[in-house]
mmCIF file of the N, C-alpha and C atoms, coordinates in Angstrom:
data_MODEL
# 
_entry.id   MODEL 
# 
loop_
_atom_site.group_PDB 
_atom_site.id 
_atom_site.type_symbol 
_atom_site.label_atom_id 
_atom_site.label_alt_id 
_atom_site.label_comp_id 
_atom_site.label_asym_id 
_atom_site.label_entity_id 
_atom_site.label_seq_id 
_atom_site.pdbx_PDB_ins_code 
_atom_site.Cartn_x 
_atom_site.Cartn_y 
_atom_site.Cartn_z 
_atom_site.occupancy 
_atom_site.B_iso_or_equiv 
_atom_site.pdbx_formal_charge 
_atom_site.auth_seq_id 
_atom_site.auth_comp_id 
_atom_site.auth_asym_id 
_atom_site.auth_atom_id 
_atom_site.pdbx_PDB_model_num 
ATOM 1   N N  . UNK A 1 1  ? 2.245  39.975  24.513  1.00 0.00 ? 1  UNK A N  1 
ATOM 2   C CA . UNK A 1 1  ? 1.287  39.547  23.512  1.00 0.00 ? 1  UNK A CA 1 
ATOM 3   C C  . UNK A 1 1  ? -0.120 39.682  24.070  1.00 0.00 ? 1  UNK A C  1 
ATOM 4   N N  . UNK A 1 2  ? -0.917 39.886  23.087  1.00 0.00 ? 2  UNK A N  1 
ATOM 5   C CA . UNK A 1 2  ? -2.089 40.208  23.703  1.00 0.00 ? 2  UNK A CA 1 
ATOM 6   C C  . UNK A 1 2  ? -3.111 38.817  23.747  1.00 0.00 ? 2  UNK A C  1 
ATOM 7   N N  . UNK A 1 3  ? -3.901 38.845  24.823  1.00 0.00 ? 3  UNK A N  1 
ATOM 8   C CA . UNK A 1 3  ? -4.726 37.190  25.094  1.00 0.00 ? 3  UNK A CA 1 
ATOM 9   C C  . UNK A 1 3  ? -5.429 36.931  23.864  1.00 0.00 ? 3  UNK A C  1 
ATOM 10  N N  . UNK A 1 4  ? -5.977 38.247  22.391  1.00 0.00 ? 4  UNK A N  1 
ATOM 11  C CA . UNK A 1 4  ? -6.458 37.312  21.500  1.00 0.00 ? 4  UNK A CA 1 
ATOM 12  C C  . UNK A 1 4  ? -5.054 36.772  20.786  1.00 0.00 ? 4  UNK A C  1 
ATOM 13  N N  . UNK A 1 5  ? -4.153 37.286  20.349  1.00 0.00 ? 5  UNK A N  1 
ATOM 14  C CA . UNK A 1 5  ? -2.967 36.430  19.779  1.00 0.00 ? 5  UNK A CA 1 
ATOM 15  C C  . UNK A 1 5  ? -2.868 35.196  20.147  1.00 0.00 ? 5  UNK A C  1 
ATOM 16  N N  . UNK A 1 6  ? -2.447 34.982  22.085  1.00 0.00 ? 6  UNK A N  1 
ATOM 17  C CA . UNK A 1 6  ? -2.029 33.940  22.799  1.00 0.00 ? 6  UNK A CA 1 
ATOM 18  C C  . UNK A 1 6  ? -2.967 32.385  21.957  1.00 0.00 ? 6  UNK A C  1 
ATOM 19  N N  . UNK A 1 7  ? -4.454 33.064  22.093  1.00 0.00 ? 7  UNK A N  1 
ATOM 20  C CA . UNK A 1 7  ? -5.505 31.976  21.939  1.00 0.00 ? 7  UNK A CA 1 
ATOM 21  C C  . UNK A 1 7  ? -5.423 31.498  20.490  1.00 0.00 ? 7  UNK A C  1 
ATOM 22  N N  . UNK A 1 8  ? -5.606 32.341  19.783  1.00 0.00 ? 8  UNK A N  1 
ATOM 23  C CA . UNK A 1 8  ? -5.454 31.953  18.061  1.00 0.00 ? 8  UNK A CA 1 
ATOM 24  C C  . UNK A 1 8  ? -4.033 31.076  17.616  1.00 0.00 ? 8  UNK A C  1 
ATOM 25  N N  . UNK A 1 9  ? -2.841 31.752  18.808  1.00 0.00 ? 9  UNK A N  1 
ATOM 26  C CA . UNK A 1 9  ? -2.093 30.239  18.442  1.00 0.00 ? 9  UNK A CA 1 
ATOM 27  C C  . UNK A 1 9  ? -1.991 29.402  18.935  1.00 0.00 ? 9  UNK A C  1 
ATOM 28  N N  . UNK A 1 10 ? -3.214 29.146  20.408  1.00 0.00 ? 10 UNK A N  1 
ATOM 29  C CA . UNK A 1 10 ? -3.275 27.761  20.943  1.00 0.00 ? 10 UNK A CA 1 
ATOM 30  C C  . UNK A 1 10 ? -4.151 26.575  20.030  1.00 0.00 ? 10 UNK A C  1 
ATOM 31  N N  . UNK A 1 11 ? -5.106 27.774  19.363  1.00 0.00 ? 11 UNK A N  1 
ATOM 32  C CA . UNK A 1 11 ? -6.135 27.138  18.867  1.00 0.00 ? 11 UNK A CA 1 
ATOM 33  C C  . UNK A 1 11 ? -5.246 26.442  17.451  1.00 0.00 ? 11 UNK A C  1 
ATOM 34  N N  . UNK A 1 12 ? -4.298 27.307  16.444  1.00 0.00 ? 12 UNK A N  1 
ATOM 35  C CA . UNK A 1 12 ? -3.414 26.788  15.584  1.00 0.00 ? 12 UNK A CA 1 
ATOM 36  C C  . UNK A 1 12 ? -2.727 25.829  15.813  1.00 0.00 ? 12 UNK A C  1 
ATOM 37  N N  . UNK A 1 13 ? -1.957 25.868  17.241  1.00 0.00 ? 13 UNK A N  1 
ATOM 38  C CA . UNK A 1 13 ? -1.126 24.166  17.654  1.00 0.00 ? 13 UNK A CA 1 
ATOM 39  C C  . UNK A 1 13 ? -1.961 23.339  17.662  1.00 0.00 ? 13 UNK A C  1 
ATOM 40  N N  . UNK A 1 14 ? -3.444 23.292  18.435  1.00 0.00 ? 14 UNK A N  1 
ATOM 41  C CA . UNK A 1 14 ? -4.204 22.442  18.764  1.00 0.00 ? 14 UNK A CA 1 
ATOM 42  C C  . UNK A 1 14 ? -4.484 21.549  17.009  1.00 0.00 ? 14 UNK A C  1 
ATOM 43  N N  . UNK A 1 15 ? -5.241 22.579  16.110  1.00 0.00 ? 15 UNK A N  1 
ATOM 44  C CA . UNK A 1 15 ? -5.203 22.014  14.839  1.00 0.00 ? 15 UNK A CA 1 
ATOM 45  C C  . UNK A 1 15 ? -4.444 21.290  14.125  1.00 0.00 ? 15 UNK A C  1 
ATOM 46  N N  . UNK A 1 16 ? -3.130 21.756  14.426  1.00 0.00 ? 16 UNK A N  1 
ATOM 47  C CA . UNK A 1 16 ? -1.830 21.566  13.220  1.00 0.00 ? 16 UNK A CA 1 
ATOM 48  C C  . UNK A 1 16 ? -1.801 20.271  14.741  1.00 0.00 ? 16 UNK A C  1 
ATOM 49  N N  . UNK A 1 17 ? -1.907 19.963  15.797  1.00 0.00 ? 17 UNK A N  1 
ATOM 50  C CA . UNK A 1 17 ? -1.541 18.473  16.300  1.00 0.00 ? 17 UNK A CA 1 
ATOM 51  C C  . UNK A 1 17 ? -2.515 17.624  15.638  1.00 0.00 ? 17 UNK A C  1 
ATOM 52  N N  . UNK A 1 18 ? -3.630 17.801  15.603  1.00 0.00 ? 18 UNK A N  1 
ATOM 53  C CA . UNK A 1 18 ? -4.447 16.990  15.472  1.00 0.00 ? 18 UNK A CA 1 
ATOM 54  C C  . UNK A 1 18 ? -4.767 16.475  13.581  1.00 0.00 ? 18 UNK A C  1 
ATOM 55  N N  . UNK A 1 19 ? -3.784 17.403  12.901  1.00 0.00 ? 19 UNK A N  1 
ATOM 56  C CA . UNK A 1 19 ? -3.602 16.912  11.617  1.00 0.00 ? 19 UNK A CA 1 
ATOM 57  C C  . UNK A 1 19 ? -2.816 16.186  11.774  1.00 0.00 ? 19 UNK A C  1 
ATOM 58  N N  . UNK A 1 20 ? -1.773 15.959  12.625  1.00 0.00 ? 20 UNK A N  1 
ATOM 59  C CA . UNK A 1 20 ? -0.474 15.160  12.835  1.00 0.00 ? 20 UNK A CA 1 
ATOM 60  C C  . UNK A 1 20 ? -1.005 14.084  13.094  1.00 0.00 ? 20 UNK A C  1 
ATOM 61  N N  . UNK A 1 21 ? -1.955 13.864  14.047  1.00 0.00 ? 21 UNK A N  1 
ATOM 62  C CA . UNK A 1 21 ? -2.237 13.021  14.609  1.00 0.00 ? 21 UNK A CA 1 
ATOM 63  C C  . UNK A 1 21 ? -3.246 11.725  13.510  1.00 0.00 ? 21 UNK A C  1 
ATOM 64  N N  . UNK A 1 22 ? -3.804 12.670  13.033  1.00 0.00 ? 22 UNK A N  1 
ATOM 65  C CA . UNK A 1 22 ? -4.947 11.950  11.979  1.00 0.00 ? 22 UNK A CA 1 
ATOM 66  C C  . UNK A 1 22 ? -3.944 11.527  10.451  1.00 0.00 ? 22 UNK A C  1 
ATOM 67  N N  . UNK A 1 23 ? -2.739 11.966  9.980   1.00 0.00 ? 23 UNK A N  1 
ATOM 68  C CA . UNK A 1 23 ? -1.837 11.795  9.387   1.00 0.00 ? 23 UNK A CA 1 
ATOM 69  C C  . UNK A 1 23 ? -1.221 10.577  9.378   1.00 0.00 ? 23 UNK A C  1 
ATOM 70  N N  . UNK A 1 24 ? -0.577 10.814  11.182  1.00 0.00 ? 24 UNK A N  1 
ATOM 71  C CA . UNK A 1 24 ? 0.577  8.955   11.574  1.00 0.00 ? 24 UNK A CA 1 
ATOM 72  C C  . UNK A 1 24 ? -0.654 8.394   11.641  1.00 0.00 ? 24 UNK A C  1 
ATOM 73  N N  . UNK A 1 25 ? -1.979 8.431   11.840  1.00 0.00 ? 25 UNK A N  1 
ATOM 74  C CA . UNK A 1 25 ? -3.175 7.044   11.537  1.00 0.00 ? 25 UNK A CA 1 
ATOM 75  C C  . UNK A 1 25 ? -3.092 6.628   10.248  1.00 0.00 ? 25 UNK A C  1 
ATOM 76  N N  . UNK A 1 26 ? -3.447 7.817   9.144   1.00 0.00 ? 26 UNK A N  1 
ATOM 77  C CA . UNK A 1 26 ? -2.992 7.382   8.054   1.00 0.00 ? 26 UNK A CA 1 
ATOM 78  C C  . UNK A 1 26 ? -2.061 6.379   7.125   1.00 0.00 ? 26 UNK A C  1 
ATOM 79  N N  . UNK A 1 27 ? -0.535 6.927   7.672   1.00 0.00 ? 27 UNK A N  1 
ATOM 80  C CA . UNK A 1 27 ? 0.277  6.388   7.357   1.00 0.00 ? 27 UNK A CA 1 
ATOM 81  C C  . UNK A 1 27 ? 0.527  4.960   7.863   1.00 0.00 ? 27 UNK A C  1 
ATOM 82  N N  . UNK A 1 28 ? -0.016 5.130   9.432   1.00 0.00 ? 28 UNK A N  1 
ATOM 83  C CA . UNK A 1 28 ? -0.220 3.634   9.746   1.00 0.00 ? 28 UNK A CA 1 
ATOM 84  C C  . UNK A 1 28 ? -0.939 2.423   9.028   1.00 0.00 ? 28 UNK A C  1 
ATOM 85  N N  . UNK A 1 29 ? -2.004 3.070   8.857   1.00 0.00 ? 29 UNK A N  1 
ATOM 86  C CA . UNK A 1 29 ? -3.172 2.196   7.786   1.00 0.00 ? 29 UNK A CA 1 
ATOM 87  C C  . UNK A 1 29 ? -2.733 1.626   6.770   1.00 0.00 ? 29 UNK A C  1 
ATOM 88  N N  . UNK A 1 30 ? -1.680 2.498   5.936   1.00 0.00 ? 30 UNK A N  1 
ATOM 89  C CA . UNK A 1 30 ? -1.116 2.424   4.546   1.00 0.00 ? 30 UNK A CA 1 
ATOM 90  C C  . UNK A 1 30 ? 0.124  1.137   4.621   1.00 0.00 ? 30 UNK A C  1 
ATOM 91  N N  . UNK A 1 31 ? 0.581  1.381   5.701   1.00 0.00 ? 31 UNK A N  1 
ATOM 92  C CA . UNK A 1 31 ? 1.936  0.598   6.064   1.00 0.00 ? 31 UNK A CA 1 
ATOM 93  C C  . UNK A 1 31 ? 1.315  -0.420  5.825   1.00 0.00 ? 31 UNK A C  1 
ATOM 94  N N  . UNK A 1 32 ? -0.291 -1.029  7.059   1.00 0.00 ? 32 UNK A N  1 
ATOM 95  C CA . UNK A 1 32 ? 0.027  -2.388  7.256   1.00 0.00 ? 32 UNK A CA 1 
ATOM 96  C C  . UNK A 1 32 ? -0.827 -2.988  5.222   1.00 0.00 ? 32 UNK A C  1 
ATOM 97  N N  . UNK A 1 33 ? -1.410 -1.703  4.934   1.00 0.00 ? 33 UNK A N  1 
ATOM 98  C CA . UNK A 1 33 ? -1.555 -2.199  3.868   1.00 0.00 ? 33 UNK A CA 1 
ATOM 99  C C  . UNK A 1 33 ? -0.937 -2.546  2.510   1.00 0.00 ? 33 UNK A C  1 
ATOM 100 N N  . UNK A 1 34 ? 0.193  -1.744  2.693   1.00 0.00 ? 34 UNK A N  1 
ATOM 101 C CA . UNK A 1 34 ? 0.924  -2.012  1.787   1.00 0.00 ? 34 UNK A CA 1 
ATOM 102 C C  . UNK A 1 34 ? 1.957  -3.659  2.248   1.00 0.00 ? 34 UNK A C  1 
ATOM 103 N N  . UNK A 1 35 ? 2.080  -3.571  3.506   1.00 0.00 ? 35 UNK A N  1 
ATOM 104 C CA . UNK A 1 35 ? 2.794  -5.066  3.779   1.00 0.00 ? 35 UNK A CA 1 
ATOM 105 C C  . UNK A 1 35 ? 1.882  -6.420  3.391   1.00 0.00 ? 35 UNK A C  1 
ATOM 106 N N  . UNK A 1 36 ? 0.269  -6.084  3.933   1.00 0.00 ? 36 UNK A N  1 
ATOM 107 C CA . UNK A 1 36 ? -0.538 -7.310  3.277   1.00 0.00 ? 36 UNK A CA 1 
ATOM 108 C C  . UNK A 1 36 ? -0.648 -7.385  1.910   1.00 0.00 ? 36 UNK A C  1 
ATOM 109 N N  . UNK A 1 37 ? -0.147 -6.140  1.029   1.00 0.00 ? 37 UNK A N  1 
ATOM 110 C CA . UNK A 1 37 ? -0.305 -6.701  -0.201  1.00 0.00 ? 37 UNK A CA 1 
ATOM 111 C C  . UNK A 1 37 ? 1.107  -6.904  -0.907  1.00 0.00 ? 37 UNK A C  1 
ATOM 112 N N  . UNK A 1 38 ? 1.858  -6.922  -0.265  1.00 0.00 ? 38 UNK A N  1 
ATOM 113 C CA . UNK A 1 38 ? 3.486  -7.355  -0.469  1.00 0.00 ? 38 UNK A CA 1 
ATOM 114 C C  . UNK A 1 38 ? 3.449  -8.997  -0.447  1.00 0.00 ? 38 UNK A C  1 
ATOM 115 N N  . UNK A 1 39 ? 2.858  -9.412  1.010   1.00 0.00 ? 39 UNK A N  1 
ATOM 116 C CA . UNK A 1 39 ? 2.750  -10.788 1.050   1.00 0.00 ? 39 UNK A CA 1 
ATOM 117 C C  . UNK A 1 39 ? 1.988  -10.994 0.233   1.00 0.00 ? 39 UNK A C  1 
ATOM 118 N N  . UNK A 1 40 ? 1.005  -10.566 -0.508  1.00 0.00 ? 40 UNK A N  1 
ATOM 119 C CA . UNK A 1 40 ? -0.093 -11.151 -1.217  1.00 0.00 ? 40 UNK A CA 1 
ATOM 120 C C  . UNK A 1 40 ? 0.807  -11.510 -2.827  1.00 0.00 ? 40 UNK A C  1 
ATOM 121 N N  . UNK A 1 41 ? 1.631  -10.363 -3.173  1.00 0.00 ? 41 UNK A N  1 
ATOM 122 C CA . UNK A 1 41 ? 1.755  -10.755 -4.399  1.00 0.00 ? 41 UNK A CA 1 
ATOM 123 C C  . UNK A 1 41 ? 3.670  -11.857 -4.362  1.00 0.00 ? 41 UNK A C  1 
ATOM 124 N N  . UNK A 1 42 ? 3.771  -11.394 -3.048  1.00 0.00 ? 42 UNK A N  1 
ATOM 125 C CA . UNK A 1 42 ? 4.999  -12.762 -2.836  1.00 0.00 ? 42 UNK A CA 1 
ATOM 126 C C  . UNK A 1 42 ? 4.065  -13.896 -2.891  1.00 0.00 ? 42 UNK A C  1 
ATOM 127 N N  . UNK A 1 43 ? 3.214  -14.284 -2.553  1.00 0.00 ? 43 UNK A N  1 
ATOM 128 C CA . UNK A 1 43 ? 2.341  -15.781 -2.677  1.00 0.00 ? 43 UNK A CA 1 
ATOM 129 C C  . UNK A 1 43 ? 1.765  -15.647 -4.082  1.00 0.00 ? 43 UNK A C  1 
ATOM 130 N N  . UNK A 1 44 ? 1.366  -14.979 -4.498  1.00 0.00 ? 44 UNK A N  1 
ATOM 131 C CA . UNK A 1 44 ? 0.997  -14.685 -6.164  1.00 0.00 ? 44 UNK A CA 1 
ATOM 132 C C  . UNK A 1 44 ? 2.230  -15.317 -7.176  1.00 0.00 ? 44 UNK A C  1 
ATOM 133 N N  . UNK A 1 45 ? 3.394  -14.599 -6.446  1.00 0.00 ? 45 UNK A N  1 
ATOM 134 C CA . UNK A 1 45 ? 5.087  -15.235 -7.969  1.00 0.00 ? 45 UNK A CA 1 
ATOM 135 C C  . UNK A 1 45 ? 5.478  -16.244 -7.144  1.00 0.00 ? 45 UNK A C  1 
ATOM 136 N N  . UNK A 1 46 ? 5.350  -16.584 -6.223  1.00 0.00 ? 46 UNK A N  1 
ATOM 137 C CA . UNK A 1 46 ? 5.432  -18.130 -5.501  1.00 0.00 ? 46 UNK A CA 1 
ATOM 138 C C  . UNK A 1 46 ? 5.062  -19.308 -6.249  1.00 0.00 ? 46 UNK A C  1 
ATOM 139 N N  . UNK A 1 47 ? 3.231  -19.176 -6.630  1.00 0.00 ? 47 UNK A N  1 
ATOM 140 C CA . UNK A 1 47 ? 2.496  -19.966 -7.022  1.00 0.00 ? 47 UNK A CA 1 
ATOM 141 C C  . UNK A 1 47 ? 2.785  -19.624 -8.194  1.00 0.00 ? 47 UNK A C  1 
ATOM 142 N N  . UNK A 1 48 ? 2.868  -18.919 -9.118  1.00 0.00 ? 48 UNK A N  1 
ATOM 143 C CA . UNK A 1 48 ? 3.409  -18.651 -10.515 1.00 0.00 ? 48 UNK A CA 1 
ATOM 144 C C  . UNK A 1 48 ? 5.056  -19.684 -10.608 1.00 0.00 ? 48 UNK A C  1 
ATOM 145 N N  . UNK A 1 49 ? 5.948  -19.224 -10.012 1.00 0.00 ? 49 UNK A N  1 
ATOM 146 C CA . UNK A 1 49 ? 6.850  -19.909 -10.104 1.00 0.00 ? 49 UNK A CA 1 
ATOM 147 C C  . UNK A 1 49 ? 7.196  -21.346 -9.970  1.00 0.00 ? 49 UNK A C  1 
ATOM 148 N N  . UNK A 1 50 ? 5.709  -21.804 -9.277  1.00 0.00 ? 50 UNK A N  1 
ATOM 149 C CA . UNK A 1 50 ? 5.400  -23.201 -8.810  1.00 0.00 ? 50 UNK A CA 1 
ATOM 150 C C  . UNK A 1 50 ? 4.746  -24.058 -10.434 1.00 0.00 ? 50 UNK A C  1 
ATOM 151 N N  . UNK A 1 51 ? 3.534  -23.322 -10.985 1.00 0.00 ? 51 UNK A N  1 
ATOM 152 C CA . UNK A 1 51 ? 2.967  -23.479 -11.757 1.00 0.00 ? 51 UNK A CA 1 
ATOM 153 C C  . UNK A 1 51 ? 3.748  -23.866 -13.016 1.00 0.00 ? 51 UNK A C  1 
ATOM 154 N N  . UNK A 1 52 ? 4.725  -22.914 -13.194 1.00 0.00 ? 52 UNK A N  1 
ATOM 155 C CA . UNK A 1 52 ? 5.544  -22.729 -14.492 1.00 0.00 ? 52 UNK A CA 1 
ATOM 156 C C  . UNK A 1 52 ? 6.519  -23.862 -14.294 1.00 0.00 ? 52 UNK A C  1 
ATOM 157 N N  . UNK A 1 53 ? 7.125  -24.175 -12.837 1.00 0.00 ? 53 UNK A N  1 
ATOM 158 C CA . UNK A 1 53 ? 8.102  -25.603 -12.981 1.00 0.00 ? 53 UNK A CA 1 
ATOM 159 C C  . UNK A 1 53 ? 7.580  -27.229 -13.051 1.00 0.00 ? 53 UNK A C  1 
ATOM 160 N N  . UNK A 1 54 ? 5.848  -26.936 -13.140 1.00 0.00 ? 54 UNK A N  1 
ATOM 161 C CA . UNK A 1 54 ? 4.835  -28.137 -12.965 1.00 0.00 ? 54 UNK A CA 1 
ATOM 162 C C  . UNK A 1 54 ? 4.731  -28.152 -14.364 1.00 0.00 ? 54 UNK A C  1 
ATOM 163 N N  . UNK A 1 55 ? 4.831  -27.138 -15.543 1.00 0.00 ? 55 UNK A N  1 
ATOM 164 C CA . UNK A 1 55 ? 4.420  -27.083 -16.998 1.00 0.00 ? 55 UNK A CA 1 
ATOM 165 C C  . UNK A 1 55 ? 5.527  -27.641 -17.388 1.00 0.00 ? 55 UNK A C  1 
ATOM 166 N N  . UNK A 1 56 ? 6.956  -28.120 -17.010 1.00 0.00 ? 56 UNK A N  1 
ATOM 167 C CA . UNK A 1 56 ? 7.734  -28.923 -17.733 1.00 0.00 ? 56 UNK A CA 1 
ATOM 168 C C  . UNK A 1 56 ? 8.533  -27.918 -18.664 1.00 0.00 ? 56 UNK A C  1 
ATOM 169 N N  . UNK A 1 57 ? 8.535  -26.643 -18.681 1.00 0.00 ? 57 UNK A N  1 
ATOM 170 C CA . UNK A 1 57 ? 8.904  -25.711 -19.542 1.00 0.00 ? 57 UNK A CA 1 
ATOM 171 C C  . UNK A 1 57 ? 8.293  -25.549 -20.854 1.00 0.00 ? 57 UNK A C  1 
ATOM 172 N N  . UNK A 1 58 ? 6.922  -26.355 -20.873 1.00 0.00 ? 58 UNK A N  1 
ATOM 173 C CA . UNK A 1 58 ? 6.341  -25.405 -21.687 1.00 0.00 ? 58 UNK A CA 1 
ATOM 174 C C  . UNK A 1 58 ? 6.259  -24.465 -22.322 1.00 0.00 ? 58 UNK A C  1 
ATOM 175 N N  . UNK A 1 59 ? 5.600  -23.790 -22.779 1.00 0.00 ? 59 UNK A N  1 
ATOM 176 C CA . UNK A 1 59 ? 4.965  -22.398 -23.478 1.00 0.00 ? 59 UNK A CA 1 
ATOM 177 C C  . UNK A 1 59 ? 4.113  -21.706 -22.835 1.00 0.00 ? 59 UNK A C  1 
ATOM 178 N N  . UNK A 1 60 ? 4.192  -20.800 -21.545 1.00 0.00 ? 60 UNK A N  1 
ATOM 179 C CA . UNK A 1 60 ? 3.064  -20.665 -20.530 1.00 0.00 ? 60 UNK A CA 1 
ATOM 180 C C  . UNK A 1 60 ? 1.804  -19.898 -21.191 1.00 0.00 ? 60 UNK A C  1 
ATOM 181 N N  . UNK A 1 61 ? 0.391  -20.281 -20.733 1.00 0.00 ? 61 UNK A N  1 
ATOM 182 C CA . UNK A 1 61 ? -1.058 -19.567 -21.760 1.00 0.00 ? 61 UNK A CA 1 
ATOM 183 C C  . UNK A 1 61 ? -0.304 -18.503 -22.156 1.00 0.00 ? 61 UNK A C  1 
ATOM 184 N N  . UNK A 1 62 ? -0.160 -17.655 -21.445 1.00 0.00 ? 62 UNK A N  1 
ATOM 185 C CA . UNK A 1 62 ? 0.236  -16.131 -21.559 1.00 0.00 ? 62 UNK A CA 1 
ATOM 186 C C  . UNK A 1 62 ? 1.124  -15.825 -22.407 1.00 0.00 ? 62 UNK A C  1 
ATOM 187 N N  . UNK A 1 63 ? 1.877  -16.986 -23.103 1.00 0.00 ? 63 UNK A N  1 
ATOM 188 C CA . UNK A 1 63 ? 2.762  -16.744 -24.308 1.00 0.00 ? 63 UNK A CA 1 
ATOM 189 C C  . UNK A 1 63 ? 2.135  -16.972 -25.538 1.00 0.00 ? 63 UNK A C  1 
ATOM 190 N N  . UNK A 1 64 ? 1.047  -18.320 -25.521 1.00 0.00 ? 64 UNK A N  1 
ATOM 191 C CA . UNK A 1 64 ? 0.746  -18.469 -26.613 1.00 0.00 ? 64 UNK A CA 1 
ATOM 192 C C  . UNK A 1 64 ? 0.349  -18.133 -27.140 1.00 0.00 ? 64 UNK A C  1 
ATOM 193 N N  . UNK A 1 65 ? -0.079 -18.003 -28.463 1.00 0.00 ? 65 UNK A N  1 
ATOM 194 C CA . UNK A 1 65 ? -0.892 -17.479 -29.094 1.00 0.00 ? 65 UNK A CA 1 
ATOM 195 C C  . UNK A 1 65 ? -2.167 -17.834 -29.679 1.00 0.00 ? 65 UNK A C  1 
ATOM 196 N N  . UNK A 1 66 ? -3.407 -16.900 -29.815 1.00 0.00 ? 66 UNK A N  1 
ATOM 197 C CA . UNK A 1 66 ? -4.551 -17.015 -29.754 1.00 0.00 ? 66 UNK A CA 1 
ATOM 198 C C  . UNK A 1 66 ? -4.825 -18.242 -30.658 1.00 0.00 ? 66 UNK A C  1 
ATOM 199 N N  . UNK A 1 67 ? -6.091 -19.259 -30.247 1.00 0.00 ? 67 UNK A N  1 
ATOM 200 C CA . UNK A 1 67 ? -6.363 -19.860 -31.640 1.00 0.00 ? 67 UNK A CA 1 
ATOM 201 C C  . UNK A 1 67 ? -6.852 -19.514 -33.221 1.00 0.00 ? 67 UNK A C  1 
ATOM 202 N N  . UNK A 1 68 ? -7.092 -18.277 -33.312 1.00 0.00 ? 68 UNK A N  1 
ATOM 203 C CA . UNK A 1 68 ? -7.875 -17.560 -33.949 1.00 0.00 ? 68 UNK A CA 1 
ATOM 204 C C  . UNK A 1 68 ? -6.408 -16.785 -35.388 1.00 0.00 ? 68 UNK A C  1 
ATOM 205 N N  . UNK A 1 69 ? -5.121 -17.523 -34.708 1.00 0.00 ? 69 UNK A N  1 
ATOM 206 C CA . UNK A 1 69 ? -3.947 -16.588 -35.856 1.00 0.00 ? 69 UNK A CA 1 
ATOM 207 C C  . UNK A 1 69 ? -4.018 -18.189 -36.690 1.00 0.00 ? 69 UNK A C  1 
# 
């Protein structure tokens, strides 16, 4: 192989690592964000589920209907 070939595919691994690399950051980022907003909306139907057994079984707002019918 000739030394410009050799270089053009060191320079191609070098790239294609460093998309890899900037990628698993990515995906890392996403992970822990998608887990903080997992806990977020488990404490969201927590407190919903808390709320709704404090209403006595009510009619929750969100069912009723407007004053205006």
């Amino acid at each position: 192989m000739s030394q410009n070939r050799i270089t053009h595919l060191e320079e191609t691994i070098a790239h294609l690592a460093q998309s890899a690399e900037e990628l698993s950051d990515v995906v890392a980022r996403q992970d822990r964000e998608i887990a903080a907003l997992s806990r977020r909306v488990e404490m969201l139907m927590q407190r919903e589920a808390a709320r709704e057994a404090d209403s006595g079984g009510s009619i929750s707002l969100a069912d009723q209907r407007p004053p205006h019918y």
